[in-house]
C-alpha positions in Angstrom: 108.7 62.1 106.9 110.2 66.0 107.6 110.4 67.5 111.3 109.5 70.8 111.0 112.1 72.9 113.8 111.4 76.3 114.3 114.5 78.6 115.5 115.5 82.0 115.9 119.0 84.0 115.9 119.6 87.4 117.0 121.3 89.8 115.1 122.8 92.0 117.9 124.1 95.5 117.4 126.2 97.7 119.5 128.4 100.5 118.9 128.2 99.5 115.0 129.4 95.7 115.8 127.8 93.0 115.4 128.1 89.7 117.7 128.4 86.4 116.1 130.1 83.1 117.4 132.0 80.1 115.9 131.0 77.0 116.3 133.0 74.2 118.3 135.2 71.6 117.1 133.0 68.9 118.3 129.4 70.7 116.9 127.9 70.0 113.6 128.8 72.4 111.0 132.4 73.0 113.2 133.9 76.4 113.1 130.8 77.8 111.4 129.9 81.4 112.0 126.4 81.4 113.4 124.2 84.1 115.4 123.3 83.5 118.8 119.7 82.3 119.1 118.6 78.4 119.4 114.7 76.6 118.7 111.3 77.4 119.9 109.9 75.4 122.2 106.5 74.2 122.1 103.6 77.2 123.2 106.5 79.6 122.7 106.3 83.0 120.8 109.7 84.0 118.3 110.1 86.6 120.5 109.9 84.8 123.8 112.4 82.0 123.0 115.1 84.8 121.3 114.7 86.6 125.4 114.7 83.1 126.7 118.1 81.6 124.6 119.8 84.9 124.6 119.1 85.0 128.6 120.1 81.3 129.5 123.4 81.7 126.5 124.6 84.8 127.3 123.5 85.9 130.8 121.7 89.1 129.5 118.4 91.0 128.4 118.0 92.4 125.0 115.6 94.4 122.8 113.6 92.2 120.2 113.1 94.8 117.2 111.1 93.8 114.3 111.7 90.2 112.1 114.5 90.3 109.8 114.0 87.7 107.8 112.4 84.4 107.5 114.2 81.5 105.7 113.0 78.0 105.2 115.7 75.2 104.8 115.1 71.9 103.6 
């Protein structure tokens, strides 16, 4: 049987750059290029888990605009 896990990334723009990070050595997918963000936890909103990660990842407070996009992966 699936798990369902729900994440979310931030795409985060500033003076026309864009912040992504590559993966560790040691991670799964290593050296990947990935967007900062992580899963929802249970009771959570999107948008209260993208304030949450980005706050406990990157010691700072952004502004959640509207959804991007939506992917499913299986």
């Amino acid at each position: 049987m699936k798990k369902d896990i729900y994440v979310v990334g931030a795409v985060i723009i500033e003076k026309g750059k864009v912040l992504c990070a590559q993966r560790g050595a040691n991670k799964i997918l290593p050296y990947k290029w990935e967007f900062p963000g992580g899963k929802i936890e249970k009771g959570e909103s999107p948008q209260d888990a993208l304030q949450r990660e980005i706050k406990e990842e990157m010691h700072c407070k952004v502004e959640i605009g509207e959804p991007i996009d939506h992917t499913v992966y299986d």
